[in-house]
C-alpha positions as a Markdown table, in Angstrom:
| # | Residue | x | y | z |
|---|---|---|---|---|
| 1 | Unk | 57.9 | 34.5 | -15.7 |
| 2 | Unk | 60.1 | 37.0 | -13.4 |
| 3 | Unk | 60.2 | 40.7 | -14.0 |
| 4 | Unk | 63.3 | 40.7 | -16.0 |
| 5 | Unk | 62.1 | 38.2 | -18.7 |
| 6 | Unk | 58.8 | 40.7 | -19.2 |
| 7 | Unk | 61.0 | 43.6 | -19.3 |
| 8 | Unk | 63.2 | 41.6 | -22.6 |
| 9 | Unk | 60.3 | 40.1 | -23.9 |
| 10 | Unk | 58.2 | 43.5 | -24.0 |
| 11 | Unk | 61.3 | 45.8 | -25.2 |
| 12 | Unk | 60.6 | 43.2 | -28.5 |
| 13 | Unk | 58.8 | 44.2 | -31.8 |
| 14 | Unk | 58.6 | 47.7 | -30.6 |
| 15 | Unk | 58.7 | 50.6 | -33.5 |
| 16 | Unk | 61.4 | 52.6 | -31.6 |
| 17 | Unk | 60.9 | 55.2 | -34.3 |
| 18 | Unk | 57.6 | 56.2 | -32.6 |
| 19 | Unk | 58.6 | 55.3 | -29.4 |
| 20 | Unk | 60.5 | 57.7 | -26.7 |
| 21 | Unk | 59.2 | 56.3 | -23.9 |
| 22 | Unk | 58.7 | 52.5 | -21.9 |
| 23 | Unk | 57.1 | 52.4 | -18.3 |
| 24 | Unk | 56.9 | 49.3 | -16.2 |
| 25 | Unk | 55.0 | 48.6 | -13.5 |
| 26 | Unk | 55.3 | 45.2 | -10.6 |
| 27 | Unk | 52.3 | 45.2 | -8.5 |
| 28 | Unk | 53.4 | 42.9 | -4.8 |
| 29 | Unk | 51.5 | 41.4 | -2.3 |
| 30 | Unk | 51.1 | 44.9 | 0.2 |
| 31 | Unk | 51.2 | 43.4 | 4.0 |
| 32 | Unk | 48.4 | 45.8 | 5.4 |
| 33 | Unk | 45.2 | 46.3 | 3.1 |
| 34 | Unk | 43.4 | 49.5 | 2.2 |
| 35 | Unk | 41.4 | 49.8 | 5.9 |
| 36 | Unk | 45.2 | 48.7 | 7.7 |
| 37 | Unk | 44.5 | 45.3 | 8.4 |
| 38 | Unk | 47.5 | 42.9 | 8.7 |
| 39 | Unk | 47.5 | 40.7 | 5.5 |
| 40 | Unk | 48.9 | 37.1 | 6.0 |
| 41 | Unk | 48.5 | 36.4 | 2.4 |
| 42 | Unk | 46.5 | 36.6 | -1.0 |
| 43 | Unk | 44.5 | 34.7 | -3.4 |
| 44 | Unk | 43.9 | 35.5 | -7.2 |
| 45 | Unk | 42.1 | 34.4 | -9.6 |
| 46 | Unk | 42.3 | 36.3 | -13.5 |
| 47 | Unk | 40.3 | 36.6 | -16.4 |
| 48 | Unk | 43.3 | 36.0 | -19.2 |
| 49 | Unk | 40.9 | 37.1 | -22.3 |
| 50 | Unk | 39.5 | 39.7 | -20.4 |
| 51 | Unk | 43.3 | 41.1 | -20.1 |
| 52 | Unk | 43.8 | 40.8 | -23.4 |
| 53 | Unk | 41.0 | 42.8 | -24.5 |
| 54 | Unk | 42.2 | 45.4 | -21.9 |
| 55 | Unk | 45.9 | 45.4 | -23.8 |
| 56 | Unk | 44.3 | 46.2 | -27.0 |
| 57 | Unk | 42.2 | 49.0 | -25.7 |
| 58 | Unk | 45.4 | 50.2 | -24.4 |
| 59 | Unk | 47.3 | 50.4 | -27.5 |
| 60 | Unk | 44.4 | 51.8 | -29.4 |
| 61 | Unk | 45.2 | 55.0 | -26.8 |
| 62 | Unk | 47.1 | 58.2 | -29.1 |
| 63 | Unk | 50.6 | 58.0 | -28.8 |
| 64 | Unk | 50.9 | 54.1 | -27.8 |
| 65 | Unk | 53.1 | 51.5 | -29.6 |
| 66 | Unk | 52.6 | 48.6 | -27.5 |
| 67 | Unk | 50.9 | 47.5 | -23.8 |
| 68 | Unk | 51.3 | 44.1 | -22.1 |
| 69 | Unk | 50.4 | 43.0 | -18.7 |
| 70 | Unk | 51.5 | 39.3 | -17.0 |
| 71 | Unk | 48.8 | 38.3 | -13.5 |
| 72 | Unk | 50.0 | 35.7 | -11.6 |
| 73 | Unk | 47.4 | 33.4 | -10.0 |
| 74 | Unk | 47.2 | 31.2 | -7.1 |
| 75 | Unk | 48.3 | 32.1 | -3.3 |
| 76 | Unk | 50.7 | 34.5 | -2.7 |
| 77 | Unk | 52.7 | 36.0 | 0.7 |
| 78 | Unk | 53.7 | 39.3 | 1.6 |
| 79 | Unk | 56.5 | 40.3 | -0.7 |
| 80 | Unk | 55.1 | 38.1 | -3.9 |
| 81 | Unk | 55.0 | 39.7 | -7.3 |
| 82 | Unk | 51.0 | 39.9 | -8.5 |
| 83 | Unk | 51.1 | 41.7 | -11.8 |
| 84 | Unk | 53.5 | 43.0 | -14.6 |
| 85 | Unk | 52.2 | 45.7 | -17.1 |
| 86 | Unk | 54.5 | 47.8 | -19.4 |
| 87 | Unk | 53.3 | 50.4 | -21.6 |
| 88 | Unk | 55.2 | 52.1 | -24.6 |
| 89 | Unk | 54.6 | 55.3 | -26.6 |
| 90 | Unk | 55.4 | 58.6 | -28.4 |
| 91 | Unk | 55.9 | 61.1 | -25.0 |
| 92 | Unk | 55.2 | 60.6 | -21.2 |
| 93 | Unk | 51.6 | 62.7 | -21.8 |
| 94 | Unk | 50.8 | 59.7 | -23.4 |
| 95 | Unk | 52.7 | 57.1 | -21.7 |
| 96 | Unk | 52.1 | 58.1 | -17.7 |
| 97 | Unk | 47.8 | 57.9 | -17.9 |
| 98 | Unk | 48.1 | 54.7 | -20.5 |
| 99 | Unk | 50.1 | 53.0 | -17.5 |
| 100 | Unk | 47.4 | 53.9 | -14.9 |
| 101 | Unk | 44.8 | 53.1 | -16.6 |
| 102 | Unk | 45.8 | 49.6 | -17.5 |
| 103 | Unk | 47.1 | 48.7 | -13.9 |
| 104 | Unk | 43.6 | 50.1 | -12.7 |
| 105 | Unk | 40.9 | 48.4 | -15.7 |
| 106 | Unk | 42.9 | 45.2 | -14.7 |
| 107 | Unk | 42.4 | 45.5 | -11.6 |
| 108 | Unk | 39.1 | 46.4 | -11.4 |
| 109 | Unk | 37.5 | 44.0 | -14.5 |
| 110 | Unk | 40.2 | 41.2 | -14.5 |
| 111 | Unk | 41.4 | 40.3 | -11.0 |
| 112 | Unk | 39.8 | 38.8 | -8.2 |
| 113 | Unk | 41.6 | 39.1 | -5.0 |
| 114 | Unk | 40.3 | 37.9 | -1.5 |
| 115 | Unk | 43.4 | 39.1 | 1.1 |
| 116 | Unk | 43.5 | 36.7 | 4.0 |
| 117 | Unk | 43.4 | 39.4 | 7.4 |
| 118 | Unk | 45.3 | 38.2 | 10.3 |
| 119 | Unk | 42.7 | 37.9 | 13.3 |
């Protein structure tokens, strides 16, 4: 999956009569971490029906037509692509929180990560 393919496969089956708004958000691997450590690389496990559960919650949110997200998992370098999420609704009032609030419940209750500091 590459970031392009999610973009066409999520702009699918959406009820554009309801919809005036699609964000998009690609998550990378970030080379420092939060404290500014120097991170070589990352590993990442996911919880795939835990994500799905998170999508649903997401479109049950007013003013959203559809959510997705795609985690990789595995090993990843500085630079890698770690998550796609998309979010479609009515206006960005709706649209902007819906986003943020999907990258950040995935994060937090479906993701795993353990960065790998440089000594």
């Amino acid at each position: 999956m590459n970031f392009i393919e999610f973009v066409k496969n999520f702009k699918k089956d959406i009820d554009y009569t309801k919809t005036g708004m699609m964000l998009f958000h690609n998550g990378v691997v970030r080379g420092t971490s939060r404290q500014g450590d120097k991170v070589t690389n990352i590993q990442v496990k996911k919880d795939d029906k835990k994500i799905k559960e998170i999508i649903k919650e997401i479109e049950n949110l007013k003013g959203i037509t559809k959510a997705d997200a795609y985690v990789f998992e595995g090993e990843f370098s500085i630079g890698d692509d770690l998550m796609y999420a998309a979010v479609a609704g009515d206006i960005r009032d709706n649209v902007f929180p819906a986003l943020q609030k999907l990258v950040n419940t995935i994060k937090k209750e479906a993701v795993f990560k353990k960065e790998i500091i440089e000594k």
